[in-house]
N, C-alpha and C positions, 0 to 999 in steps of 0.2 A: 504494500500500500504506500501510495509518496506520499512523502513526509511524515514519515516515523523515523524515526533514528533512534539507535539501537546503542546502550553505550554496552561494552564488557571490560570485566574486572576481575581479579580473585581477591575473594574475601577471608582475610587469616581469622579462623574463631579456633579457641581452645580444642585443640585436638584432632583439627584437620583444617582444609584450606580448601575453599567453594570457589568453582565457576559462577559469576553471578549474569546474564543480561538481564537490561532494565532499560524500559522508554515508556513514555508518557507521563502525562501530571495529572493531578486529582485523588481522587480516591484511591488507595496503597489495595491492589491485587496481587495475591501471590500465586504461581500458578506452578505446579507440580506435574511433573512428567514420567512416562508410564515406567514398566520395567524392562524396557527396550531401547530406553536414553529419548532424547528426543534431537530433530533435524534443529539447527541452529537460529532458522527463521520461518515462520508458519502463518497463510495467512490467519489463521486464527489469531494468531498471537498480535499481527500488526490490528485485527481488527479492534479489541482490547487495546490496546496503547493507542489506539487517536480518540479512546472516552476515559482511559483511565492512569493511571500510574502503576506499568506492569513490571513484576518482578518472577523473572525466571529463571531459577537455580538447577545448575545438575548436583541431583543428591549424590552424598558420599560416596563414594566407589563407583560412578557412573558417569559417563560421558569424559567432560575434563577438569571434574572435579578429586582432589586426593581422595585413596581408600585408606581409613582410618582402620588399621590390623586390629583396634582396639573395638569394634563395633559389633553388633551381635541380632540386635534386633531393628524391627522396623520403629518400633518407639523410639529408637536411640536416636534414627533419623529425626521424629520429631520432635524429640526436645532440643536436638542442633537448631533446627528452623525456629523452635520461638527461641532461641538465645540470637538467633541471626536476626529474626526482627526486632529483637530488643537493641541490638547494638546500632540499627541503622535506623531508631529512633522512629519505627514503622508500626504506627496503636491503631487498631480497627481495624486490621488486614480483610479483606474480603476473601478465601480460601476458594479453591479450584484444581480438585483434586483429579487424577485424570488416570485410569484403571489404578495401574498400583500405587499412585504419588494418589489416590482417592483415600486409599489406605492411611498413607502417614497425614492428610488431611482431616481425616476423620478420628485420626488419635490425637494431634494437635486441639481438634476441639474440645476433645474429651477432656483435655490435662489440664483445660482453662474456657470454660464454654459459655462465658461470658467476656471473653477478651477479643472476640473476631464479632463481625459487622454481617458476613453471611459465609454457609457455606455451601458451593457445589460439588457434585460428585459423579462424574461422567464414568459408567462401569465399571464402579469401585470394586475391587478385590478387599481385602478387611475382613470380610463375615463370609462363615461356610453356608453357602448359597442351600437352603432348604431343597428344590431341587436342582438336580444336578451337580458337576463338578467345574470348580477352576482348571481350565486345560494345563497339563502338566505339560511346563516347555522343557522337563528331562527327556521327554520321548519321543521329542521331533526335534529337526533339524533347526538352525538358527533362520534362516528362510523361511521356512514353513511354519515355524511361531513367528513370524513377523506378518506374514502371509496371512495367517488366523484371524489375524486382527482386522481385514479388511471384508468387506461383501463382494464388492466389486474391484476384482483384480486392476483392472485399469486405475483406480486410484492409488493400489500401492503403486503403480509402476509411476504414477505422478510424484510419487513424491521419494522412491528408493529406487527407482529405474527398474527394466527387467530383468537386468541382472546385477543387483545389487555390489558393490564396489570392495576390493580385499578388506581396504580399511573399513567398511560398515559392517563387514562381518565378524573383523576381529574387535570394532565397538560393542557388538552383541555379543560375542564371546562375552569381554569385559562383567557387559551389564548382567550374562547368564550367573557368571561366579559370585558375583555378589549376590546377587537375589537368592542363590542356593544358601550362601553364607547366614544372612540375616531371616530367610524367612521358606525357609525348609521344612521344620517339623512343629505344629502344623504347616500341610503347603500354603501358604498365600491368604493366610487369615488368621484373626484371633480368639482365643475361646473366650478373652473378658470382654473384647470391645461392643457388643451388641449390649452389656448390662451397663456402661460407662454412659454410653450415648443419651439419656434420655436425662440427662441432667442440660445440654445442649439447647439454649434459647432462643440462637441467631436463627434467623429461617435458611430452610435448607432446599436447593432445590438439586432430586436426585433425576438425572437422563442418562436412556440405555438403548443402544442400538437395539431395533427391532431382532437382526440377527446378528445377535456380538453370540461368536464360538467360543471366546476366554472366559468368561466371567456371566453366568446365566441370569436371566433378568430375575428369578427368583429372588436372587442375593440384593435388587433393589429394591425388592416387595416390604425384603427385613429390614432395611435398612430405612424404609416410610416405617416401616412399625415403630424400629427402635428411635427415632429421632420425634421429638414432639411435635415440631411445627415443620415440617415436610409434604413438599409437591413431588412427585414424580412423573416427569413426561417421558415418552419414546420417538426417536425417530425411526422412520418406516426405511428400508431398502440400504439399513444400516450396518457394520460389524463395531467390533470393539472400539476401533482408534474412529471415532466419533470427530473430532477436532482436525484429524487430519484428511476422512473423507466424508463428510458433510460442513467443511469452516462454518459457512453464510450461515445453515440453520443452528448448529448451536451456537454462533456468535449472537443471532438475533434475540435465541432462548436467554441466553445469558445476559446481554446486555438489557434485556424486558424486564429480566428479575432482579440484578442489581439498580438498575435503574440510574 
């Protein structure tokens, strides 16, 4: 989108060192990215940065951020992130969790669920989804869990080509090791965070691809249970990575509810 401009940085916080981009002003978003890393610029992301003050971090061990040898879980991720907006003097963040970064968004709330302004959660992983299961990326290829993530194949090739690049492969390696590291056993959720949630006040708006293969839309049924004041919409003709192939509709979603 022109005119957005994009700064980048790393950010030294106790115990490891963040990639950070950040553009736009107004209201402090912080927007989390899946467990696949995320492409460096998106239009989603520019849509967000011409109404608000977007901040996009690659979590620890992910993308080009340090992997802190010392990290263990996905909480650990987010009590990094509220120490990180604390430092950069960021109060009322509006959250925007996105499959697994929906995860560390939704335990961020938890651990202070009167300190954010709202939060979204686009096919959040978190909660063992009542039916079905979160697609286990041990048993397929780095491609073919990248692949999962889309409906329409032509979108992935929009945005990782049709044959994705050595280095995006060996990124997904990267981001495969971690994720096994910190959120293995259980795969890809937590047994407390569904009884944490309902202390959460900010409104929450949950969206699920019609057909997301990673992460089954039951797990956003629990997730309107567990949170008090929560919407849930779907896009139709949808998979997982929501943001990256449908921007426009959930840019719209999003930007209707933050307002």
């Amino acid at each position: 989108m022109a005119g957005v401009a994009w700064t980048e940085s790393t950010v030294d916080f106790p115990g490891c060192k963040l990639h950070l981009s950040r553009a736009g002003s107004g209201r402090p978003v912080l927007v989390l990215h899946h467990d696949i890393g995320t492409p460096d610029r998106l239009p989603f992301y520019d849509a967000l940065a011409a109404k608000y003050d977007v901040l996009v971090p690659h979590h620890p061990g992910y993308g080009r951020s340090e992997r802190p040898e010392w990290m263990r879980s996905v909480r650990d991720i987010a009590v990094v992130y509220r120490g990180l907006l604390g430092d950069l003097g960021v109060e009322k963040a509006a959250l925007i969790g996105l499959g697994f970064g929906g995860w560390i968004a939704a335990e961020m709330a938890s651990m202070a669920p009167r300190d954010l302004s709202a939060l979204v959660l686009v096919g959040a992983m978190g909660v063992k989804p009542p039916e079905g299961d979160i697609l286990d990326q041990a048993i397929v290829g780095y491609i073919d869990y990248a692949r999962a993530g889309f409906n329409d194949p032509k979108a992935f090739e929009r945005v990782y080509g049709a044959e994705p690049s050595n280095d995006q492969l060996v990124a997904w390696d990267i981001c495969r090791e971690m994720s096994f590291r910190i959120a293995w056993k259980p795969y890809m959720y937590s047994q407390t965070l569904p009884h944490l949630l309902g202390a959460v006040r900010a409104p929450a708006l949950l969206v699920w691809g019609e057909d997301d293969r990673v992460v089954p839309p039951s797990a956003g049924r629990l997730y309107a249970k567990a949170l008090p004041n929560a919407k849930l919409s779907t896009i139709a003709a949808c998979g997982h990575c929501v943001e990256m192939e449908k921007p426009d509709e959930l840019a719209a979603l999003v930007t209707g509810f933050l307002g």
